[in-house]
C-alpha positions, 0 to 999 in steps of 0.5 A, spaced: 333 375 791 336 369 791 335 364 796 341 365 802 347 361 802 349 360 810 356 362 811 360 362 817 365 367 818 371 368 824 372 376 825 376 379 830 373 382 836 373 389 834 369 387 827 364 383 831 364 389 836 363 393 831 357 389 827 354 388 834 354 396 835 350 396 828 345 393 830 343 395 837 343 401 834 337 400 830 341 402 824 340 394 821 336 388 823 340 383 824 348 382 824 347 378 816 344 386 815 351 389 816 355 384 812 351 384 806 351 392 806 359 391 807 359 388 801 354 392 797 360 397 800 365 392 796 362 390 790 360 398 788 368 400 791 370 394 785 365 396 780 367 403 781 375 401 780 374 398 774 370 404 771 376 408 772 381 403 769 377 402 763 375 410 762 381 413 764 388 409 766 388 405 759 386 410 754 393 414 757 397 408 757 393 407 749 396 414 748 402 413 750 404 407 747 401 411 740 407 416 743 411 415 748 414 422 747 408 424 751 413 421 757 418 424 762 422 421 766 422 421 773 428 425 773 426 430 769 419 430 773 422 431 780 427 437 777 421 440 775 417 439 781 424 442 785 424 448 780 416 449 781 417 449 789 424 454 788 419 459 785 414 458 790 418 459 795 422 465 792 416 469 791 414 468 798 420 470 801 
């Protein structure tokens, strides 16, 4: 690990509370522990975010500029949501 780079951060009283809480709980040694586990917590959120926009969201959007009669408007979206629900509601009736 590299050597630490001192910070100094304004948090609101319910984080301080919180942080503080972390500690006294034996869970984390000190209020820095807590802070670097939340953004441990972040960076694998960000990482995990852009795994899924990579592998799923732009090969769809790549299919779909390849064809776009794929698509359906949104108005043809919502009378088939309506449609589907009208059945639903008619079968339990």
């Amino acid at each position: 690990m590299s050597s630490p780079s001192k910070r100094t951060f304004s948090l609101p009283a319910a984080q301080a509370r919180y942080i503080d809480r972390k500690v006294k709980s034996g869970g984390y040694a000190s209020a820095s522990e807590v802070v670097r586990a939340g953004l441990r917590a972040l960076q694998e959120r960000d990482e995990a975010m852009e795994r899924w926009l990579r592998d799923e969201v732009v090969p769809v959007c790549e299919e779909i500029d390849a064809d776009p009669s794929q698509v359906i408007s949104a108005e043809e979206l919502t009378a088939a949501i309506y449609a589907h629900h009208g059945r639903r509601t008619r079968k339990s009736a």
